[in-house]
FIZA-560812 format. One record per residue: residue number from 1; x, y, z of N, C-alpha, C in turn. Coordinates in steps of 0.1 Angstrom, whole numbers, plus 5000, padded with zeros to 4 digits. Example, Ala and Ser with C-alpha at 12.3 -4.5 7.8 and 13.67 -1.06 7.14 Angstrom:
2
+-------+-------+--------+------+--------+---------+------+-------+--------+------+
| vexvo | neast | nnorth |  nup | caeast | canorth | caup | ceast | cnorth |  cup |
+-------+-------+--------+------+--------+---------+------+-------+--------+------+
|     1 |  5132 |   4943 | 5078 |   5123 |    4955 | 5078 |  5132 |   4967 | 5078 |
|     2 |  5128 |   4978 | 5071 |   5137 |    4989 | 5071 |  5129 |   5000 | 5079 |
+-------+-------+--------+------+--------+---------+------+-------+--------+------+
END
This chain:
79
+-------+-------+--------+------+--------+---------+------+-------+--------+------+
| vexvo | neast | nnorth |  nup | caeast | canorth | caup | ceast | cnorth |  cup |
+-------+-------+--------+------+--------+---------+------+-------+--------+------+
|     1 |  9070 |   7392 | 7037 |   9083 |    7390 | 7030 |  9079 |   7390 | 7015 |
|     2 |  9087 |   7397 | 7006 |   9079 |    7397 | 6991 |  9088 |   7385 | 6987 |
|     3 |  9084 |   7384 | 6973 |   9090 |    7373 | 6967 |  9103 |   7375 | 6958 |
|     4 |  9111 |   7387 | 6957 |   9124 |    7393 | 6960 |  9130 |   7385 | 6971 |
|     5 |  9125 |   7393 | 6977 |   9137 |    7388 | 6992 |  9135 |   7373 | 6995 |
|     6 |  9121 |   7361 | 6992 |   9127 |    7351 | 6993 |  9140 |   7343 | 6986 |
|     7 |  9138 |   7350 | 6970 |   9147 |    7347 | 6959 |  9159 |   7348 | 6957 |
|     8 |  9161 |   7358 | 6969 |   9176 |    7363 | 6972 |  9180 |   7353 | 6979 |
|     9 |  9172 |   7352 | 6991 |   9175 |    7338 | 7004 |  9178 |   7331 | 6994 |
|    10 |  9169 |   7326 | 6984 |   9172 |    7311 | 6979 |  9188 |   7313 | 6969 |
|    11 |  9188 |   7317 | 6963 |   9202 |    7320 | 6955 |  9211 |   7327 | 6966 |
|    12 |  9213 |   7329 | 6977 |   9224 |    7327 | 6985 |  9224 |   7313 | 6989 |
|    13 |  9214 |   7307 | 6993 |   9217 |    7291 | 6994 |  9224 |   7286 | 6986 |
|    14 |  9219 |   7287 | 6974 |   9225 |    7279 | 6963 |  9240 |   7280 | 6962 |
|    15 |  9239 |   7299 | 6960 |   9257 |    7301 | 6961 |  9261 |   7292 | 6974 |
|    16 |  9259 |   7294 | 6981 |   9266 |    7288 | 6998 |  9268 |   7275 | 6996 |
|    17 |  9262 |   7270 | 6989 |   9261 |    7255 | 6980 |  9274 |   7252 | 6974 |
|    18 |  9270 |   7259 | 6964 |   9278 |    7261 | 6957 |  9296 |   7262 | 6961 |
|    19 |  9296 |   7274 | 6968 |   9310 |    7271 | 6973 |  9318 |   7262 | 6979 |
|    20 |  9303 |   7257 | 6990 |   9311 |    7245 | 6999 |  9316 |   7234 | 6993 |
|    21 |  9306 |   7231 | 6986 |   9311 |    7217 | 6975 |  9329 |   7218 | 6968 |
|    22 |  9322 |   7231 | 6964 |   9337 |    7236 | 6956 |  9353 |   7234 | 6966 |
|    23 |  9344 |   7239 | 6978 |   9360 |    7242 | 6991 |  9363 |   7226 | 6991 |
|    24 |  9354 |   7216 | 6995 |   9355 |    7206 | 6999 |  9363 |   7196 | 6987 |
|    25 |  9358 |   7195 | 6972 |   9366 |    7190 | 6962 |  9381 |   7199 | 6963 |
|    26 |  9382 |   7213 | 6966 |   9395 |    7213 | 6961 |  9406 |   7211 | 6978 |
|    27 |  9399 |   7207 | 6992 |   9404 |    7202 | 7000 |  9408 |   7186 | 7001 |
|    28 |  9403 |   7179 | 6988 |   9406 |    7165 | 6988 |  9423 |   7161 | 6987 |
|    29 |  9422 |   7170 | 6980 |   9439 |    7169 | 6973 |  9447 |   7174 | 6988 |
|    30 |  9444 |   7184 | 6995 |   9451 |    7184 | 7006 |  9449 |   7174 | 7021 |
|    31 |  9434 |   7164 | 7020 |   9438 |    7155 | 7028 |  9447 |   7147 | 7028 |
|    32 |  9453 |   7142 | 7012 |   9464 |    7135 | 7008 |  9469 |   7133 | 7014 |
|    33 |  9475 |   7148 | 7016 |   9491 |    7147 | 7025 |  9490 |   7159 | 7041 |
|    34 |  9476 |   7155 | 7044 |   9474 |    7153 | 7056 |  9480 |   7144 | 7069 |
|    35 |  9484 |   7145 | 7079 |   9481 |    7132 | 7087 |  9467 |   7126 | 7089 |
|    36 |  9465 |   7117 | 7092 |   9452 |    7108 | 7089 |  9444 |   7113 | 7100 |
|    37 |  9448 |   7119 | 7113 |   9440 |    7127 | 7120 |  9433 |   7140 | 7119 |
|    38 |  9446 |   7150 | 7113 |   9437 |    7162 | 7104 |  9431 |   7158 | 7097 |
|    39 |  9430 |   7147 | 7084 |   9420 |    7149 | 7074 |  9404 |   7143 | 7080 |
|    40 |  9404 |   7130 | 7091 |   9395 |    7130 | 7095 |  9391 |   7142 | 7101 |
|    41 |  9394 |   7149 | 7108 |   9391 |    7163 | 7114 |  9382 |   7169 | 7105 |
|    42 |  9384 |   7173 | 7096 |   9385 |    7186 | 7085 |  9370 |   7177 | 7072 |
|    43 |  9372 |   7162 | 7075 |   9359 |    7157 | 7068 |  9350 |   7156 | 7077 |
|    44 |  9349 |   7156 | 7087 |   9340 |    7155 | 7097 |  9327 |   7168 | 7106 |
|    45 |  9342 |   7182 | 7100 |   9338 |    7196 | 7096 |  9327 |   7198 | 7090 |
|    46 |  9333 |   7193 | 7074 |   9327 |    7195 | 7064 |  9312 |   7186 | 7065 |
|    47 |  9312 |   7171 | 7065 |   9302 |    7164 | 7069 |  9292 |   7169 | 7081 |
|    48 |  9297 |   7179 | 7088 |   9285 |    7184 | 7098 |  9279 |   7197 | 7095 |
|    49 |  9287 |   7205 | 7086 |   9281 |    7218 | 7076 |  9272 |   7210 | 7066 |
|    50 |  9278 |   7200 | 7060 |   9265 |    7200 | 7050 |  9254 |   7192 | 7056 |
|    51 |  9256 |   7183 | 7067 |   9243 |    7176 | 7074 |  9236 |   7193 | 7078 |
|    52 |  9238 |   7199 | 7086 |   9234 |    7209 | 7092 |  9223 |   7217 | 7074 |
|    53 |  9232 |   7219 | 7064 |   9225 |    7226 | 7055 |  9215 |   7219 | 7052 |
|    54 |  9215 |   7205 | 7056 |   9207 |    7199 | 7046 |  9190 |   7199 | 7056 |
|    55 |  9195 |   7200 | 7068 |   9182 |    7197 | 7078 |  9177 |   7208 | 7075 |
|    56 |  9183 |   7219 | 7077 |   9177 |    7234 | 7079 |  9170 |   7236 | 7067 |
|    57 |  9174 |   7233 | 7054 |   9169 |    7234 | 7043 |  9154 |   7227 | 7042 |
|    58 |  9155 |   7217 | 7047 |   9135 |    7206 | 7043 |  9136 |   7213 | 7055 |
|    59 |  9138 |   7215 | 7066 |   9134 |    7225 | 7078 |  9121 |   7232 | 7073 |
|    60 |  9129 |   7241 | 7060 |   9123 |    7255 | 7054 |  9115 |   7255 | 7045 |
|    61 |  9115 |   7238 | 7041 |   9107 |    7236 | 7025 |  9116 |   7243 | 7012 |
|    62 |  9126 |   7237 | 7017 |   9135 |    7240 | 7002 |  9139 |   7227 | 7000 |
|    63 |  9136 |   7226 | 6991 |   9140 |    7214 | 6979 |  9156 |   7212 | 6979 |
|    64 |  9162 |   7196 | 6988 |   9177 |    7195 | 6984 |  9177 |   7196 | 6973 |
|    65 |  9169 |   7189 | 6960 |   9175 |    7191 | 6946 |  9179 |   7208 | 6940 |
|    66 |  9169 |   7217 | 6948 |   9173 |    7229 | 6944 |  9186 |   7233 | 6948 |
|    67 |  9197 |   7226 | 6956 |   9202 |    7227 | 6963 |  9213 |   7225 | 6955 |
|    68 |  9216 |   7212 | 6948 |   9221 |    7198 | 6946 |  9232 |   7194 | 6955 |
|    69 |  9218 |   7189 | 6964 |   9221 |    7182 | 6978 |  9217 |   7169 | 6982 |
|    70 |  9206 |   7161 | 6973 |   9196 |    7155 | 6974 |  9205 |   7141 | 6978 |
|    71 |  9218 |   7137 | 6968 |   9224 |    7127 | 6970 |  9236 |   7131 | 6976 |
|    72 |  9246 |   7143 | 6981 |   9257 |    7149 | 6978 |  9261 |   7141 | 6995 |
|    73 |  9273 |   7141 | 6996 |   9280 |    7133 | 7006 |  9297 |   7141 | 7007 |
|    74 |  9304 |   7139 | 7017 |   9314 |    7146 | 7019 |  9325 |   7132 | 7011 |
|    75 |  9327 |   7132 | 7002 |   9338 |    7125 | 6999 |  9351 |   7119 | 7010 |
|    76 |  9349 |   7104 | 7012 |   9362 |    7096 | 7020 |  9377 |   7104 | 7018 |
|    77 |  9384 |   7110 | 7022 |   9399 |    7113 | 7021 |  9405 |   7102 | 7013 |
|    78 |  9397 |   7088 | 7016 |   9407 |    7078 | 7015 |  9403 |   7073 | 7001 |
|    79 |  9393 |   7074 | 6992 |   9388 |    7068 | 6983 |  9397 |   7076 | 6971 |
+-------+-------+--------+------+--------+---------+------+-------+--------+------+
END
């Protein structure tokens, strides 16, 4: 594998990072006015995508901080 193609992998992570975080802040506003069972639904989604990114990642020896995943958590609907 050259070190191209790992750099690619890595900056699609980051984007993929990147987005999720993004979808999930701009889904807060629509837990709001969720019923309390979709938004649990839909955080519990999101909380198993980014557990799942985060194992695969030190899986692979990638750095959560490369990630900025190190602390990151799916935000409570309710907070």
């Amino acid at each position: 594998m050259t070190k191209r193609r790992i750099a690619t992998h890595e900056e699609c992570l980051k984007s993929f990072t990147y987005a999720l975080k993004r979808e999930v802040k701009d889904n807060l506003a629509a837990w709001k006015v969720l019923n309390r069972e979709q938004a649990i639904g839909r955080r519990m989604a999101f909380s198993n995508i980014v557990f799942l990114l985060k194992k695969e990642a030190e899986k692979h020896g990638i750095p959560l901080a490369d990630l900025g995943l190190v602390d990151y958590e799916v935000p409570n609907f309710e907070e």
